[in-house]
OpenMM code with the backbone's topology and positions (N, CA, C; nanometers):
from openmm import Vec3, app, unit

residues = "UNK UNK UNK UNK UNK UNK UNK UNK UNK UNK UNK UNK UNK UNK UNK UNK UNK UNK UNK UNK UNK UNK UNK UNK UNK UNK UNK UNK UNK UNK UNK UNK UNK UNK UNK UNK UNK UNK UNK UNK UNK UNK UNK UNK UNK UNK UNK UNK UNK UNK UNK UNK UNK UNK UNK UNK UNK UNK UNK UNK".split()
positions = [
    Vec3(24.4415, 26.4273, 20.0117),
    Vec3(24.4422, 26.3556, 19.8857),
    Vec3(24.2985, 26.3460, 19.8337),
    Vec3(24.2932, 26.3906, 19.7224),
    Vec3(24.1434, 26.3773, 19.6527),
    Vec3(24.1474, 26.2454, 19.5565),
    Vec3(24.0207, 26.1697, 19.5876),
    Vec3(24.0186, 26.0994, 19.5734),
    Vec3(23.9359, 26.1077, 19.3985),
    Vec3(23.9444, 26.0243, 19.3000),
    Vec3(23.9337, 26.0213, 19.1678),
    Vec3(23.7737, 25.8999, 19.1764),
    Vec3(23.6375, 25.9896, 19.1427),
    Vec3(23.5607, 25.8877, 19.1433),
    Vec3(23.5803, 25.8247, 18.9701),
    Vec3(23.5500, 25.7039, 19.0123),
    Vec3(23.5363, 25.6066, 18.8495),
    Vec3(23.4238, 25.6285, 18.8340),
    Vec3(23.4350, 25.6340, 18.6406),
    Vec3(23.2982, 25.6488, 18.6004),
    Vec3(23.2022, 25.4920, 18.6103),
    Vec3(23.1341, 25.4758, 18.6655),
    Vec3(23.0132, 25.3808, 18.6734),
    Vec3(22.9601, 25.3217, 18.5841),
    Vec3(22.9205, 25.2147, 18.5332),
    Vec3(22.8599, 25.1619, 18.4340),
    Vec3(22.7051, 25.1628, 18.4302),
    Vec3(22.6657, 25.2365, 18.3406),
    Vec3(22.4937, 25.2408, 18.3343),
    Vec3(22.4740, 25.1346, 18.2820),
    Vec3(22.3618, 25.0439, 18.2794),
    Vec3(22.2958, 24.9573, 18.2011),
    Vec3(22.1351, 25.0154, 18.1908),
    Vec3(22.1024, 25.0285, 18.0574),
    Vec3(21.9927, 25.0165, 18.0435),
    Vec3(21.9485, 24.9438, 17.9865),
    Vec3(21.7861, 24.9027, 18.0119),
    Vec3(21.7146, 24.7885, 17.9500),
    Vec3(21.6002, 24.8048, 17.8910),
    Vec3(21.5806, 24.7589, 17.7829),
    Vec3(21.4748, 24.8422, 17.6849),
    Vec3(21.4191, 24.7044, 17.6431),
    Vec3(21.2561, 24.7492, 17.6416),
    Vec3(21.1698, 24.5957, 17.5872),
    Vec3(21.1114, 24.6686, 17.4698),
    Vec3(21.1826, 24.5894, 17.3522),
    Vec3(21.0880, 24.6153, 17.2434),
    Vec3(20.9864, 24.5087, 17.2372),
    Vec3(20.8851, 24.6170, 17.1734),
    Vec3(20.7577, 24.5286, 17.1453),
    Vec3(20.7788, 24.4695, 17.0291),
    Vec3(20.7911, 24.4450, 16.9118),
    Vec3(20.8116, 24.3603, 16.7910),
    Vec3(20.8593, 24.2042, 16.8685),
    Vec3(20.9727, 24.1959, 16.9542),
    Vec3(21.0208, 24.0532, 16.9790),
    Vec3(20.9485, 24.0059, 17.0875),
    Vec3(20.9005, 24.0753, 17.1606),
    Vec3(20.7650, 24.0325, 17.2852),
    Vec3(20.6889, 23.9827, 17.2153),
    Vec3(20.5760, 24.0115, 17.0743),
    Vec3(20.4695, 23.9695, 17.0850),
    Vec3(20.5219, 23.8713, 16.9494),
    Vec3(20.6342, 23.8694, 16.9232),
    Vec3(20.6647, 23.7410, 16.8104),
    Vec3(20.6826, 23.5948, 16.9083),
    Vec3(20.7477, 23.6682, 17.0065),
    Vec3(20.7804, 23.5514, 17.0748),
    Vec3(20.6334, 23.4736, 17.1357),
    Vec3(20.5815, 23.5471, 17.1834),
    Vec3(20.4271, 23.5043, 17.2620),
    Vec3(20.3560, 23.4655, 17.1050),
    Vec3(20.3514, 23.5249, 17.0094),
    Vec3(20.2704, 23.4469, 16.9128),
    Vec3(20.3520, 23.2868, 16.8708),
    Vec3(20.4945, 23.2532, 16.8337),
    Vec3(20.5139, 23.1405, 16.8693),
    Vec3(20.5337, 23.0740, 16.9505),
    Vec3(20.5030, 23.0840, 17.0910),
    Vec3(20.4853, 22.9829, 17.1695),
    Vec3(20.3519, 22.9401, 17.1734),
    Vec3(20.2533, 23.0387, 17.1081),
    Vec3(20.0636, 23.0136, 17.0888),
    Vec3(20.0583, 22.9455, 16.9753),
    Vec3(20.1691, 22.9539, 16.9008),
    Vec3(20.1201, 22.8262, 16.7689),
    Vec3(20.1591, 22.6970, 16.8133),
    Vec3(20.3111, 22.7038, 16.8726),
    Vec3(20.3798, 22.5810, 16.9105),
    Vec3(20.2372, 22.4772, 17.0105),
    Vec3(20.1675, 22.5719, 17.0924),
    Vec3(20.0824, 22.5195, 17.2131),
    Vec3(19.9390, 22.4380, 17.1452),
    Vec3(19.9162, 22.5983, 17.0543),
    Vec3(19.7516, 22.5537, 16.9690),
    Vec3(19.7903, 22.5496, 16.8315),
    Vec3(19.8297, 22.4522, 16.7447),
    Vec3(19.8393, 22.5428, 16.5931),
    Vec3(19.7104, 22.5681, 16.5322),
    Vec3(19.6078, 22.5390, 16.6035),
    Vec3(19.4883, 22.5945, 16.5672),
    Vec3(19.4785, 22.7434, 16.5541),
    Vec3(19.5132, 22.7589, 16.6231),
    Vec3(19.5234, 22.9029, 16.6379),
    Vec3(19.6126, 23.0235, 16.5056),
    Vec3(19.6659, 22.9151, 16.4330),
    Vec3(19.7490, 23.0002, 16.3972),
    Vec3(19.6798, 23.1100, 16.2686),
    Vec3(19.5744, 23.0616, 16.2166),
    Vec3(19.5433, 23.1947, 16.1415),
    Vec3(19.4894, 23.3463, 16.1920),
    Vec3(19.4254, 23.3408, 16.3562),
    Vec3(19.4207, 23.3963, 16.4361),
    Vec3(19.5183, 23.4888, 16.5008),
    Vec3(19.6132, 23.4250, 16.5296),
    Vec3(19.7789, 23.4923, 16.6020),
    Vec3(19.8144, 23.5569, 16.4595),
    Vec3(19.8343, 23.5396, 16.3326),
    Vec3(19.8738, 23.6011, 16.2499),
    Vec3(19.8410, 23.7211, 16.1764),
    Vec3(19.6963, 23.6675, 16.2346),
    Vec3(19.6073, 23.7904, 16.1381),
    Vec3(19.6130, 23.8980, 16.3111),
    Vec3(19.6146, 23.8780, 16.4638),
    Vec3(19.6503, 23.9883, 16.5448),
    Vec3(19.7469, 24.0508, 16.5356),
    Vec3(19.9182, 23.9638, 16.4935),
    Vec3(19.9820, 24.0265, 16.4606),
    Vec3(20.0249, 24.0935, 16.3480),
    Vec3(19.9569, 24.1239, 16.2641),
    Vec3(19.9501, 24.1861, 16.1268),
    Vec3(19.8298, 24.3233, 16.1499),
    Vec3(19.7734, 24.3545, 16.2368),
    Vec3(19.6883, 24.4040, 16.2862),
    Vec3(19.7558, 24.4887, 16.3897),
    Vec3(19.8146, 24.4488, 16.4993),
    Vec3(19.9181, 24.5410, 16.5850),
    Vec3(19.9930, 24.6199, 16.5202),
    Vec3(20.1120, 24.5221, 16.4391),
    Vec3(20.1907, 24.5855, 16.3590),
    Vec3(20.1183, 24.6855, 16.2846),
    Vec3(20.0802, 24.6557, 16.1789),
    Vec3(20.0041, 24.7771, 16.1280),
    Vec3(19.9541, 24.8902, 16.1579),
    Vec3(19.9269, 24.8854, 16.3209),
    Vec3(19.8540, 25.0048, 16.3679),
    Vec3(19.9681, 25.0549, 16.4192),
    Vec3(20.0588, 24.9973, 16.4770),
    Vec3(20.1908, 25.0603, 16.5338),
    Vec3(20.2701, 25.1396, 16.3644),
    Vec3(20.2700, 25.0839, 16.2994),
    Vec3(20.3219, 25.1353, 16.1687),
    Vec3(20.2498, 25.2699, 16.1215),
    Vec3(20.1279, 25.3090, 16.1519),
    Vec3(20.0291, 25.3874, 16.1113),
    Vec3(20.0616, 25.4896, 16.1913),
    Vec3(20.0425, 25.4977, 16.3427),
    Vec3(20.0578, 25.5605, 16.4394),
    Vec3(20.2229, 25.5654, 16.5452),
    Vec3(20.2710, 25.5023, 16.5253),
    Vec3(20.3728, 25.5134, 16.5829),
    Vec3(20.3827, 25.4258, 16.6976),
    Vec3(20.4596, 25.3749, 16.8137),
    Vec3(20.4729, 25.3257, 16.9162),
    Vec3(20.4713, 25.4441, 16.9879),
    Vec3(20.4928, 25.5620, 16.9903),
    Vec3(20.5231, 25.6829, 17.1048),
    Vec3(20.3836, 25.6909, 17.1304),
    Vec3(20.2720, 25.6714, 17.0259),
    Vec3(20.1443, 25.7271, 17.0632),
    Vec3(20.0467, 25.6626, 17.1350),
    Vec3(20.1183, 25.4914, 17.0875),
    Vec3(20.0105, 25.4266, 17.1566),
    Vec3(20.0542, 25.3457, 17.3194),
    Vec3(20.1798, 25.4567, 17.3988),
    Vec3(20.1615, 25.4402, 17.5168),
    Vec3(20.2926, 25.3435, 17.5475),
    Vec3(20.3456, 25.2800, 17.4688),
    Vec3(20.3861, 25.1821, 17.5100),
    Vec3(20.5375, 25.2371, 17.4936),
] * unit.nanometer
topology = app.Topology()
chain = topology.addChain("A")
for resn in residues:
    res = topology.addResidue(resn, chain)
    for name in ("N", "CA", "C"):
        topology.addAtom(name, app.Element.getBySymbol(name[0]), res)
C-alpha cells in the first residue's frame, strides 16, 4: 500500500521595513516627544532614499 504524502503547510514570514521603523518612531515620540521633529525628519529621509533607490539595493 502506498502511502499518499499530504501537502504541508509553508509559512512564510516577511519583515517589512515601512511598519518596523513607524512603529520604533512612535514608541520614540510616545517616550521623548522632544524628539519628534528629529524622528520625522529620519523618517522622511529613509523613506526617501528607499523610494529613490529601491529596498533590493540597499541590502535589506
Amino acid at each position: 500500500m502506498i502511502q499518499e504524502q499530504q501537502p504541508g503547510i509553508n509559512m512564510d514570514i516577511t519583515l517589512s521595513l515601512a511598519p518596523l521603523i513607524a512603529l520604533i518612531a512612535g514608541v520614540l515620540i510616545l517616550v521623548a516627544p522632544k524628539l519628534l521633529n528629529y524622528i520625522v525628519a529620519g523618517y522622511l529621509i529613509v523613506f526617501g532614499l528607499i523610494g529613490l533607490f529601491g529596498a533590493n539595493n540597499l541590502g535589506f
